[in-house]
N, C-alpha and C positions, 0 to 999 in steps of 0.2 A: 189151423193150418200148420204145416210144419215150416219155420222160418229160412226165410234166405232158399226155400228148394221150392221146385214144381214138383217132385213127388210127392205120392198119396202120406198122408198122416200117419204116424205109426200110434197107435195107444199104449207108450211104456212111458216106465217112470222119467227115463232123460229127457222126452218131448213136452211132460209137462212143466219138468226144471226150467225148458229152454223159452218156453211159454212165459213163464214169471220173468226169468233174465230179462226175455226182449222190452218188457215194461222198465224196467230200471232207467234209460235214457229216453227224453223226447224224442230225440235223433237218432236215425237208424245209423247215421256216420257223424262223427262229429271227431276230426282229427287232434288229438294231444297224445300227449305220453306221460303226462301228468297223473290220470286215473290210473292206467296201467302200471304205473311206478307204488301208485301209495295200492297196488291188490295184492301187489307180487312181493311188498313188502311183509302187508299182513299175511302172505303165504310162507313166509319163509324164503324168501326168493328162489325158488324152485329152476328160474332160467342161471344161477350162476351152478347148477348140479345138472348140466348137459354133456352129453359125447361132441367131440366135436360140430360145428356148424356148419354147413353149407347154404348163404344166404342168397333168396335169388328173387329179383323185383324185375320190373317191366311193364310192357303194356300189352303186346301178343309175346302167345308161345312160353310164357310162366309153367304153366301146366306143361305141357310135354315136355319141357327140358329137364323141369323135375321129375317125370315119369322116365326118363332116361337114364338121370341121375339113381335114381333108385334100383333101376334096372343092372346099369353097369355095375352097382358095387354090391347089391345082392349075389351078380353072376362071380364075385370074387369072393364070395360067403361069408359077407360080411349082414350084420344085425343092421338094418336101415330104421328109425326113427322118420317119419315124414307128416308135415301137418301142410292143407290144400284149403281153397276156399274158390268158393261156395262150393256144396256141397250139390250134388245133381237129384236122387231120391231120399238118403237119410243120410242126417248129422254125422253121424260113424265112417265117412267115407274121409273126411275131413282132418283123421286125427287117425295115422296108422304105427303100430307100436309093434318093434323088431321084426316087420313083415306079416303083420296081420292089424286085419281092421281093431280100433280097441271094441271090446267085448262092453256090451249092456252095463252090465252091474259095474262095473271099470269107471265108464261112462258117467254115471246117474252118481257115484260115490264123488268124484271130481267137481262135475256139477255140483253138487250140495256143498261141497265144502269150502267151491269159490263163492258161492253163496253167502254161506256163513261169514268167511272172512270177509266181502263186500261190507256187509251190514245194512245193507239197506241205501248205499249212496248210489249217488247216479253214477253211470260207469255203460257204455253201451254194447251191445250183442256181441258183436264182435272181439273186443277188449276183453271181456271176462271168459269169453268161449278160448281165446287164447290162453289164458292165465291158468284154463282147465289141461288144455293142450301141455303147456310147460309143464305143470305136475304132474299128468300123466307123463308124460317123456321122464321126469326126474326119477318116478318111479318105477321103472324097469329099464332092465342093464342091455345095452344096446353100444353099436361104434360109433354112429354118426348121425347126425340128424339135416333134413332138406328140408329146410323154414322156409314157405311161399309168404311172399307179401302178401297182403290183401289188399289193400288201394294204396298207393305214393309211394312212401318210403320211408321218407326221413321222418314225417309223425305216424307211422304204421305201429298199431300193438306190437309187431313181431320185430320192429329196432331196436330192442333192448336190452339183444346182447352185445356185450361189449369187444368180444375178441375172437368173431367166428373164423374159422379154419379160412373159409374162401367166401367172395359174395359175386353175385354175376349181375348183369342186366340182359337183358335180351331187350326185343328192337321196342322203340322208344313211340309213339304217336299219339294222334288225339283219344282219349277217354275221359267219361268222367270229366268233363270240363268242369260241373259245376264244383267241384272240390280241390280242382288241381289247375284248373286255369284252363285256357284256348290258345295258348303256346307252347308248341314242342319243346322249345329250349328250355321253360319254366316248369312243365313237367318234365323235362331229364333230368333238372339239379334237383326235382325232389325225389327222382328216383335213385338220383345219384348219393344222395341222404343215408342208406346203407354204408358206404362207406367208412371204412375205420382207420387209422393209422395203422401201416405197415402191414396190412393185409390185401392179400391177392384181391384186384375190382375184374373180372373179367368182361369182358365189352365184346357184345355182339353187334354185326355191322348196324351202321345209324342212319339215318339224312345230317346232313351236315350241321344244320345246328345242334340237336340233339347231339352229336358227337361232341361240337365243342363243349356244348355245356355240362357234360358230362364228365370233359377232360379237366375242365374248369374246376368244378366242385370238390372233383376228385383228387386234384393236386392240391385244393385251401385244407382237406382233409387229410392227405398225407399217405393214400391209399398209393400199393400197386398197381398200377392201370396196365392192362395188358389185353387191346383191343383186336380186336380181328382184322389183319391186315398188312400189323405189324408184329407183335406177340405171339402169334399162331395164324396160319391160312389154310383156308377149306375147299377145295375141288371137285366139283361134280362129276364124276364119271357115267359108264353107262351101265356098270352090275352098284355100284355104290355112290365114294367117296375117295378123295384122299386127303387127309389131315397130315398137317405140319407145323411143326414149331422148333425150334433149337433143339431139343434132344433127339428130334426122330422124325420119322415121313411115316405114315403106318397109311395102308392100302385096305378099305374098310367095306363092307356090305350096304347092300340098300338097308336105309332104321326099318322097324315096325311100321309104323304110324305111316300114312297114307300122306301125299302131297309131297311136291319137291320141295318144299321150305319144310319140311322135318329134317332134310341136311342140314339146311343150319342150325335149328336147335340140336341137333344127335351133337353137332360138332361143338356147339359152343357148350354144353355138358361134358363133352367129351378134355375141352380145354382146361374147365373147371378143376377135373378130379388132378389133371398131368400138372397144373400150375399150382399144387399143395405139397406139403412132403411129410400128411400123416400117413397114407396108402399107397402103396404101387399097385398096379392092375396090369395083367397081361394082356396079348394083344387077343388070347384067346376071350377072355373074362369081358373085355370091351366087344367082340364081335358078338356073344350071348348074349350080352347086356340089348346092343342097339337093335338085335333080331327079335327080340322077347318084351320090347316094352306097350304097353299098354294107357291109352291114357282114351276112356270113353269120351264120346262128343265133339271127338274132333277128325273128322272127316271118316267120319264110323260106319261101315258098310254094314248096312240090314239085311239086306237083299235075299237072306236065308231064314229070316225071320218070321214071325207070323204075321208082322205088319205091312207086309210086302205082299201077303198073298192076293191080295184084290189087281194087281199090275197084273196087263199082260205077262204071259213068258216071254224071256228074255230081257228081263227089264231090270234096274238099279235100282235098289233105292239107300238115301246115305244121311248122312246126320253131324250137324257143324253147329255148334254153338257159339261160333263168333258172331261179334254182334257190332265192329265199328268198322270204318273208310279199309283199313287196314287190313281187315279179316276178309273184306270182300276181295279186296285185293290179289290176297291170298289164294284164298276160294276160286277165283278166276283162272290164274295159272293154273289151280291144279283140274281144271275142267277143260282150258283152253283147247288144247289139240285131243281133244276125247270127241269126236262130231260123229261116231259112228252111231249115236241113238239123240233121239230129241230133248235137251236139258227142260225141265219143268223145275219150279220153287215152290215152294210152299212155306211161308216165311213170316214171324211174327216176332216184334219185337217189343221191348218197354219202351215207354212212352220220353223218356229220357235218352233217346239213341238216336244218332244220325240215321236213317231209313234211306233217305236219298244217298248219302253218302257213301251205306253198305252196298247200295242195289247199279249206282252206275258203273263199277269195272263189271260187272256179271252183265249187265245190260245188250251186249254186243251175243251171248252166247246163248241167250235163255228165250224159249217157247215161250212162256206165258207164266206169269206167277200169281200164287194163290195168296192171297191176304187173309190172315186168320188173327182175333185175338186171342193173348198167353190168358187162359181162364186163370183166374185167382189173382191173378196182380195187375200191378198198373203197368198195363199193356195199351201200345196205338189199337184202336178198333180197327175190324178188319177191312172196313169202310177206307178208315185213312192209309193204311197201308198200299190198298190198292192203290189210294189215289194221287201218291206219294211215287208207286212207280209208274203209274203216267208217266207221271212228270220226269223222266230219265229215258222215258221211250219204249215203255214196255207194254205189251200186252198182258191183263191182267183183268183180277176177278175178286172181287170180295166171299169168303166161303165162311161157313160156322165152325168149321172144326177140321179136324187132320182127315177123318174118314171123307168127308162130302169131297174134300179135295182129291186124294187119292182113288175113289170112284169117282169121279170127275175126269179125271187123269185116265183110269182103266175104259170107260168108255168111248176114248178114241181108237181102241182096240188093235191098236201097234207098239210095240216095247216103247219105255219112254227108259229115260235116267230123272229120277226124282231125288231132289234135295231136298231137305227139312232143315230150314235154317234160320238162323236172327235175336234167338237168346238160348242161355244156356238153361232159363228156365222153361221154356219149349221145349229143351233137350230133356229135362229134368221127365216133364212130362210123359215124354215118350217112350225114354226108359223106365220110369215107374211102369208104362203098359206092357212091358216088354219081361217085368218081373213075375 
């Protein structure tokens, strides 16, 4: 199987690298920065030979705010450096160099070498796929690089540099308990862990503890904290936004990306780049930027696609790989006042995820949802899914797969609006079919 993705297997030489890699630790996560310190040593340390850094951790909205980020400062023609996780169909999406995916042989040459230099010690998936990440980045001339966390922070592979340009958070909630806790506040001081002296922390709105703790960690560290609210404020209008902070009011388009919480990450990316003072960006460069970006799986409209064909006409169909309390949350707003077609789900998650928890804000809006297991991983069955949203008050269905469901759906033979929701390896899935 290909690690960390629901897409199909590729047969090249970096899949089977990543094959061996993933054997090196028992633990598919196992938080330190101790391995990662003694790889990057034997690499030469390849993370202090970077373009500037833009560090950005959280719990939702990582991904697009980085997709923003790349967007706006490519639209200012600049060479962007970006590394992402997890990967949706193949490793390669993971790891993109001066504006293009890296290239196979790129790839497969990094792999072996973080290889090599490992030796054989335990060191996990993650961690060494990073170490590969840093030296390819080391190795081609670029301006900037957008380093997504992967899980927490403060012991995350990717906190090891010591003095990037700017670091953000975006909003803060429950994930991942079993490695960061089942307190907001305890997961923001480890998100907060990014932090470094005298470098911009930018803060997207919080819940309140998560703020303080935040605010907390990030003054024991020395960071400039400059939160939304205070430091920079964002406005919803009705063609965009309007952004504000001390030097300017700029009057801004609707982003890309679908859903009214993509204003808040367009803006808190947007704070990012205005709160550094290695690039100026005009207000044209940001308006290209926030109309042009692109981030799959997150509220991704199919409806043109071939997987769509079995719906009625007139029908949706759309694809969100959020997968906790937070993302439902999300997901709900942005369906909320949409009642002109009947919401269906279709929704599968790992077995390690709140189910009740993603499924009660949507619960008030949604037809009927279909419970499928994520084939290949440890996913709830699609037995427990269903039975999961019972219990939140829904009508629902245990199915085998995405087709049964969506011909399921097509035989009530009126437009419906269909989501496809609950992990990003679902997503992964779908886009592989969609390749």
């Amino acid at each position: 199987m290909t690690i960390q993705s629901a897409g199909r297997p590729d047969d090249k030489i970096s899949d089977k690298i990543l094959e061996r890699l993933y054997r090196l630790h028992p633990k598919k996560i196992d938080l330190s920065l101790g391995r990662m310190e003694r790889i990057l040593a034997a690499l030469d340390h390849p993370e202090r030979r970077l373009p500037p850094v833009i560090h950005v951790a959280g719990t939702n909205g990582k991904g697009s705010t980085t997709a923003y980020l790349r967007a706006m400062l490519e639209a200012a023609g600049l060479r962007v450096h970006v590394y992402t996780s997890p990967h949706l169909v193949k490793f390669a999406e993971r790891i993109r160099l001066a504006g293009q995916l890296i290239h196979e042989e790129h790839l497969a040459r990094v792999l072996e070498e973080c290889e090599k230099a490992n030796g054989g010690a335990p060191i996990t998936y993650f961690e060494i796929t990073t170490a590969a990440a840093f030296k390819a980045f080391s190795e081609t001339p670029a301006d900037v690089v957008v380093l997504e966390v992967g899980l927490g922070g403060r012991l995350d592979a990717t906190n090891v540099i010591d003095r990037p340009l700017s670091t953000v958070i975006t909003p803060v909630s429950l994930d991942h308990e079993q490695f960061l806790g089942n307190e907001v506040a305890g997961i923001a001081r480890e998100k907060a862990g990014i932090a470094k002296p005298g470098v911009p922390l930018v803060i997207a709105p919080q819940v309140p503890e998560a703020a303080a703790a935040i605010a907390e960690e990030a003054a024991r560290r020395g960071a400039i904290t400059l939160p939304c609210g205070v430091a920079w404020r964002v406005q919803r209008t009705g063609k965009g936004f309007v952004y504000e902070d001390e030097g300017d009011r700029l009057t801004l388009p609707r982003p890309n990306l679908h859903g009214a919480h993509q204003i808040d990450n367009a803006a808190l990316a947007l704070a990012a780049l205005r709160h550094q003072d290695h690039f100026t960006l005009t207000h044209e460069q940001i308006c290209r930027g926030l109309t042009s970006a692109v981030w799959p799986a997150r509220l991704q409209d199919l409806s043109r696609t071939a997987l769509a064909a079995p719906l009625p006409k007139g029908s949706e169909l759309w694809l969100d790989g959020g997968h906790n309390p937070a993302a439902g949350d999300i997901i709900a707003a942005a369906f909320r006042d949409r009642t002109d077609l009947p919401l269906y789900l279709v929704c599968g998650m790992m077995a390690n995820k709140d189910t009740r928890g993603f499924l009660k804000p949507l619960a008030p809006l949604v037809q009927e949802v279909f419970g499928l297991k994520v084939e290949g991983e440890d996913s709830h069955s699609a037995e427990d899914i269903a039975a999961m949203a019972r219990d939140v008050g829904l009508n629902t269905r245990a199915v085998t797969g995405l087709d049964q469901a969506l011909h399921q759906i097509a035989a009530r033979s009126a437009p419906a609006r269909v989501l496809i929701c609950g992990s990003l390896y679902l997503a992964g899935q779908v886009l592989a079919r969609l390749e």
